[in-house]
C-alpha positions as CSV (number, residue, x, y, z in Angstrom):
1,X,193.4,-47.4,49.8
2,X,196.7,-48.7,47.7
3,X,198.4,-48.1,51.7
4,X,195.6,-50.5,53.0
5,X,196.3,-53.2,50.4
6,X,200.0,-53.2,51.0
7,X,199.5,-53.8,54.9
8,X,197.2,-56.6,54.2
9,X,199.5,-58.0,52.0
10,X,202.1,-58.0,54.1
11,X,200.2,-59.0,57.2
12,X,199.1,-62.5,54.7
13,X,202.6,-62.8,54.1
14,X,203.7,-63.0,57.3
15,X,200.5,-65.5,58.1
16,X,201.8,-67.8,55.0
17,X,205.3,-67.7,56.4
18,X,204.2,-68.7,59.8
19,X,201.9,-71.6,58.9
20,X,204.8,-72.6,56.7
21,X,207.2,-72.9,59.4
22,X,205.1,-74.5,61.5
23,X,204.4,-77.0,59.0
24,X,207.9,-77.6,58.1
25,X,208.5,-78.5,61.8
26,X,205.7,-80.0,62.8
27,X,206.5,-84.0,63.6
28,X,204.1,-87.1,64.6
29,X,205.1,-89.1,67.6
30,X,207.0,-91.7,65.5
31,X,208.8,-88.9,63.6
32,X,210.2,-87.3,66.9
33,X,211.4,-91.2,67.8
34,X,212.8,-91.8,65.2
35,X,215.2,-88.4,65.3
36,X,215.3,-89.3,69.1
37,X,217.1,-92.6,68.0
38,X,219.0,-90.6,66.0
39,X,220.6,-88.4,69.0
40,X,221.2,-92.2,70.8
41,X,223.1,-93.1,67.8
42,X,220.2,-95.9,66.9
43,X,218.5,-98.6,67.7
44,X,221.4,-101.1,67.4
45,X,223.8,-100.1,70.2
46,X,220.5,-100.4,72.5
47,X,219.4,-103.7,71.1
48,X,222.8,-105.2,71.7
49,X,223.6,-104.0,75.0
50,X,222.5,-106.5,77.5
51,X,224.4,-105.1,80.6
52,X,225.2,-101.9,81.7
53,X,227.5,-100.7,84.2
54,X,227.3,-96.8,85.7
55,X,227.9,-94.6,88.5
56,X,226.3,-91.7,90.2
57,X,226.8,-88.7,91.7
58,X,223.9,-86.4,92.5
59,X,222.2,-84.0,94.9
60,X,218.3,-84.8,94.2
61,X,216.3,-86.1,97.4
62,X,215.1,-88.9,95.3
63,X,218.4,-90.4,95.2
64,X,221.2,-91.1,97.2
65,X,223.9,-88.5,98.2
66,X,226.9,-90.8,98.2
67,X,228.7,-91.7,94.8
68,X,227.4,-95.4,94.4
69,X,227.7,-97.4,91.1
70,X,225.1,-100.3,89.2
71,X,226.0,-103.2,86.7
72,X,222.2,-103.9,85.3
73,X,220.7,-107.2,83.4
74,X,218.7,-105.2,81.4
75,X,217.0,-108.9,80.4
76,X,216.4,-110.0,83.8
77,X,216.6,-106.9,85.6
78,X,218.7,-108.4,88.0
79,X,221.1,-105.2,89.3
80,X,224.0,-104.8,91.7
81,X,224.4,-101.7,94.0
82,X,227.9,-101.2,95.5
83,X,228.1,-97.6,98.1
84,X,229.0,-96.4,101.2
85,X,226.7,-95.8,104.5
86,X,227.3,-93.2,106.8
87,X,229.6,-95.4,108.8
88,X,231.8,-95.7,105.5
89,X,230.9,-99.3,105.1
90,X,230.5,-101.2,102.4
91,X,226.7,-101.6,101.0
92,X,226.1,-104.1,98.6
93,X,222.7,-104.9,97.2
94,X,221.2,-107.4,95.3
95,X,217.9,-106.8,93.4
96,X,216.0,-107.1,90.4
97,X,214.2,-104.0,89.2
98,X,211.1,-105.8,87.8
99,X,210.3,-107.2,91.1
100,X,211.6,-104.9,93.7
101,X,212.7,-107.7,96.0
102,X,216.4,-107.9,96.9
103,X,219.2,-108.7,99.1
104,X,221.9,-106.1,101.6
105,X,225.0,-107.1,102.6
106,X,226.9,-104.5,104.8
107,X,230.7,-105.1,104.8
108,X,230.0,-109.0,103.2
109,X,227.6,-109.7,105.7
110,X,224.1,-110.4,104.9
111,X,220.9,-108.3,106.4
112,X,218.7,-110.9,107.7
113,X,216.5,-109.1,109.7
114,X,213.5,-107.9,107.4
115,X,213.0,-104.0,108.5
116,X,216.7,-103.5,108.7
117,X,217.2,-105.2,105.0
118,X,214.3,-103.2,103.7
119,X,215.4,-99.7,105.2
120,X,218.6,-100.3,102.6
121,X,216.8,-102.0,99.7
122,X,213.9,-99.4,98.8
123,X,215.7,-96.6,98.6
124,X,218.5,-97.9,96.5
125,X,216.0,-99.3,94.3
126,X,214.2,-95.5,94.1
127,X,217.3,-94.3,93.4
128,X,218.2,-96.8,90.3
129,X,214.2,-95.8,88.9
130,X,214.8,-91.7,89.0
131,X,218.5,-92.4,88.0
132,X,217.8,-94.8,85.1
133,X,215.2,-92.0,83.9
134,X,217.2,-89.6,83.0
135,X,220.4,-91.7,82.1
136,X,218.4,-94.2,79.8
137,X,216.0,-92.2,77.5
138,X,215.1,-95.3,75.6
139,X,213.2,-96.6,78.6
140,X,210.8,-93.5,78.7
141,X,211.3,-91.5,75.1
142,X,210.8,-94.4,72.2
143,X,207.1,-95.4,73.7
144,X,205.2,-93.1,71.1
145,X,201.9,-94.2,73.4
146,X,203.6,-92.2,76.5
147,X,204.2,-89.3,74.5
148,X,202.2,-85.9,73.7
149,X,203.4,-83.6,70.8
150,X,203.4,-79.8,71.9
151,X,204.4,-76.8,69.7
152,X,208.1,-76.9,68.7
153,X,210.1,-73.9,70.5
154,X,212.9,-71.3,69.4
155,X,215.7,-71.4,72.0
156,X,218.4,-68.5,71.2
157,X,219.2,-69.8,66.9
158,X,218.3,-73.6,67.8
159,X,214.8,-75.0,67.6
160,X,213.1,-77.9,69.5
161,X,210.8,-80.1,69.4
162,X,208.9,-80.5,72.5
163,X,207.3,-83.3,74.3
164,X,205.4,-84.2,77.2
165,X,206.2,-87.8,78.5
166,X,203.1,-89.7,80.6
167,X,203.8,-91.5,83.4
168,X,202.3,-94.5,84.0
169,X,201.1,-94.9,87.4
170,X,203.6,-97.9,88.6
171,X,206.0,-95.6,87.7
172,X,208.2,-94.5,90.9
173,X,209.1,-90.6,89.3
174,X,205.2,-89.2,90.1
175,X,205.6,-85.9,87.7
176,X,205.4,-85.3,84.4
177,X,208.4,-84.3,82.1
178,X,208.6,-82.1,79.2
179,X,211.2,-82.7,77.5
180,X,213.4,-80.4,74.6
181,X,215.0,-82.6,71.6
182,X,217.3,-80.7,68.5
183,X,215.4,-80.9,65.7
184,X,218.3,-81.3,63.9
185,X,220.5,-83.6,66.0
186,X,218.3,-85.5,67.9
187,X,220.0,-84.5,71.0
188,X,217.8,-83.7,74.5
189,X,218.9,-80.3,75.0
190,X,216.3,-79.3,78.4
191,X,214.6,-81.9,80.5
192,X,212.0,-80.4,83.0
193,X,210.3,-81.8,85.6
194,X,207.1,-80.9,86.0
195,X,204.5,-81.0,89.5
196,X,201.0,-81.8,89.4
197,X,200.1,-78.3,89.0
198,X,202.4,-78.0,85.9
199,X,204.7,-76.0,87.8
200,X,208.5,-76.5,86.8
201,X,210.3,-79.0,89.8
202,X,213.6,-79.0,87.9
203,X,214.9,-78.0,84.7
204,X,218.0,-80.3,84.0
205,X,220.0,-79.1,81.3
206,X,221.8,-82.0,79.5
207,X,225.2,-82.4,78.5
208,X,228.4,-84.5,78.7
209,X,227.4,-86.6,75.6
210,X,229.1,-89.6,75.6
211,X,229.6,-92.9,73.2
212,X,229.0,-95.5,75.8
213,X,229.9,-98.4,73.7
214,X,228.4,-100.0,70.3
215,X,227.7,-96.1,69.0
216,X,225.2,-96.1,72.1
217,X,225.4,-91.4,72.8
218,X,223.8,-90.6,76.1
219,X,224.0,-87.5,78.1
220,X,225.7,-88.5,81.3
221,X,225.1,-84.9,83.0
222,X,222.0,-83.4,84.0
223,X,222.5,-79.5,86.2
224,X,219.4,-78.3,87.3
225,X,219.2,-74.1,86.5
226,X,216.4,-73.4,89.0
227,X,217.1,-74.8,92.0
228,X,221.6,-76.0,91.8
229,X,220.8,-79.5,91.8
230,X,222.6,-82.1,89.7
231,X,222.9,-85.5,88.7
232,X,226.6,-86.9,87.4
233,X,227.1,-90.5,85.9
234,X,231.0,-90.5,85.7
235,X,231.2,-93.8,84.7
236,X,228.2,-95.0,81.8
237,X,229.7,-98.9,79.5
238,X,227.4,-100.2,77.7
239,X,229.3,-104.2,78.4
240,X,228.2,-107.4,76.6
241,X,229.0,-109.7,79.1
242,X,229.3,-109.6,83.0
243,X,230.6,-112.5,85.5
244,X,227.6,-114.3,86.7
245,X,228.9,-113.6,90.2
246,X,228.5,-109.8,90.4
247,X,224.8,-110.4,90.4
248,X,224.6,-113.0,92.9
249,X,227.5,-112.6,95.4
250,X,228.4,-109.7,97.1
């Protein structure tokens, strides 16, 4: 009987012990934000950075296989494109990201005809939405309306807090991501991509943490552990002004 009393002792402990810690780390939506800001370095860097110039290098079919590089209006969503085509010419392209509607210029020279312009416009501009997903967590992350709360997860002596991110249906990346943020630093540490069926389509690790400029930390590597792919943003400046001409001139 006294053997009996002693197991369910200890089996209430443990109970009381697991609720606690589940307590202790559970967070709302605008509790995982806020430490989200926190890993970005804050709000401010963000607020103040109008333009932003980057470069990428990646693997992924939704983007483009050639290094190519942006400088964004964040404001006006006005964007330049500068890459090479197969032919090793110069592509230049001039869009805004709000509208989709934009210009090509191949070696200086404009793309008038419309088929041949828009077979070199759409899929830069696919490539800036799934490249500014991952490289810019305040467009997707800070939306507390876009996010669901799941159960916080143990990963080796680290734990996470672990969120589900809902796409919105203009939205040119179709899946859902689930994403894994330190509960202490505020860092993503595992970004998956997720199919209709919930199955994992990649799971990016993130590293390569970088100060951008104005105390602005982003991740500026993503490697994919299931399937080899990767997405590398060598160059990521946070600039507070840009010549009016990179945006309207090739």
């Amino acid at each position: 009987m006294r053997t009996l009393k002693i197991k369910r002792a200890f089996f209430l402990i443990l109970f009381l012990l697991s609720f606690t810690e589940k307590q202790a780390f559970s967070q709302t939506k605008d509790q995982i934000v806020d430490l989200i800001w926190q890993g970005l370095g804050g709000k401010q860097g963000w607020n103040e950075a109008r333009y932003f110039m980057f470069s990428c290098h990646a693997n992924l079919n939704e983007t483009l296989s050639r290094e190519h590089a942006y400088i964004w209006d964040r404001n006006t969503g006005n964007c330049r494109f500068e890459g090479t085509n197969e032919r090793a010419q110069k592509v230049v392209v001039l869009f805004n990201a709000e509208n989709n509607k934009g210009k090509a210029f191949v070696d200086n020279k404009i793309i008038n005809n419309n088929d041949s312009a828009a077979h070199i416009i759409f899929p830069v501009i696919s490539a800036f939405n799934t490249e500014t997903f991952w490289l810019f967590p305040p467009k997707n992350l800070t939306d507390p309306s876009l996010l669901t709360v799941k159960e916080t997860e143990l990963i080796g002596s680290t734990r996470y807090n672990v969120i589900e991110i809902q796409q919105l249906p203009t939205d040119s990346v179709q899946f859902r991501s689930k994403v894994y943020i330190d509960t202490n630093t505020g860092q993503i540490f595992q970004w998956q991509a997720l199919d209709q069926e919930g199955h994992i389509k990649y799971n990016f690790l993130a590293s390569n943490f970088k100060d951008v400029g104005g105390g602005l930390v982003l991740a500026t590597a993503f490697i994919d552990t299931k399937n080899g792919f990767f997405m590398k943003f060598p160059i990521v400046s946070a600039l507070i002004n840009v010549e009016s001409d990179k945006l309207t001139k090739p």
